[in-house]
C-alpha positions in Angstrom: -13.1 -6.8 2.8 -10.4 -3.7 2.9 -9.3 -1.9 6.8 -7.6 1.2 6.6 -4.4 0.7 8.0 -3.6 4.6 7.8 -3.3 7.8 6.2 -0.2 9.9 5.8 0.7 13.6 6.4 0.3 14.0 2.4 -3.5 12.6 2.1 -1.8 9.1 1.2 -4.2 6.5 1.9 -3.1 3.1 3.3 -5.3 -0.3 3.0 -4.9 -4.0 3.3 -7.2 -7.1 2.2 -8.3 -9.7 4.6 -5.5 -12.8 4.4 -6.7 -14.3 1.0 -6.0 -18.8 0.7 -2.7 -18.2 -0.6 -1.6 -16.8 2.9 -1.0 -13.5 1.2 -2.1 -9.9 2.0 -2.7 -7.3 -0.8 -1.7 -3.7 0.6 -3.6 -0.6 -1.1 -1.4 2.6 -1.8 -3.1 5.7 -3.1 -2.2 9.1 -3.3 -4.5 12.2 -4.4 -3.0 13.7 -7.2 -4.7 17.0 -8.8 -3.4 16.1 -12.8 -4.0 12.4 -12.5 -7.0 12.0 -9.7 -4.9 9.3 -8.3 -1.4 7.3 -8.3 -1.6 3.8 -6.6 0.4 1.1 -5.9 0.2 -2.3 -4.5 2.1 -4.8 -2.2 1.8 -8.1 -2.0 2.8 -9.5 1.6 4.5 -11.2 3.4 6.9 -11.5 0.5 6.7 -7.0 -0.2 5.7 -7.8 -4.3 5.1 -4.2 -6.0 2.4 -4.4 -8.2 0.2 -2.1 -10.1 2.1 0.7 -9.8 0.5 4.2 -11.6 2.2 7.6 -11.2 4.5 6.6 -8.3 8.4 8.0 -9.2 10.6 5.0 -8.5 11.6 6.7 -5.6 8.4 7.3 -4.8 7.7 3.4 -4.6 10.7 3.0 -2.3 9.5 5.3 0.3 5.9 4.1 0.4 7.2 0.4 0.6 9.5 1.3 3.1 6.5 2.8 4.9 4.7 -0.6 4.6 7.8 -2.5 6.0 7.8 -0.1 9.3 4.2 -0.7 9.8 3.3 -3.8 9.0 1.9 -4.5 12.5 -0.4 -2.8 11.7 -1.5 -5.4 9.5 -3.9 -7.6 11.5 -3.8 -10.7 10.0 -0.3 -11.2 9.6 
């Protein structure tokens, strides 16, 4: 199952996966993007993994994953 987590001022989208057996979390990233229909990323908690990233600037990662790290209790089932 997925729960929003929240949405940011720029239509970003933010969603996490129930706590899977391997104690870990998958959190969704997903920003609307007109050219590309989305860019994503994902993060892997607790230990904040990047995977998957598509169309996110470098910088772009940063911000979001610092995003993540300020609202992690937000995460329920960590």
């Amino acid at each position: 199952m997925i729960y929003p987590v929240m949405t940011l001022e720029d239509d970003t989208v933010i969603t996490h996966t129930e706590m899977r057996d391997d104690g870990t979390v998958k959190v969704y990233i997903e920003t609307p993007d007109e050219q590309d229909c989305f860019h994503s990323m994902e993060c892997v908690l607790p230990e904040y993994r990047i995977e998957n990233v598509k169309g996110y600037s470098k910088d772009e990662v940063e911000h979001y994953l610092s995003v993540v790290k300020s609202n992690v209790s937000q995460i329920k089932v960590l």
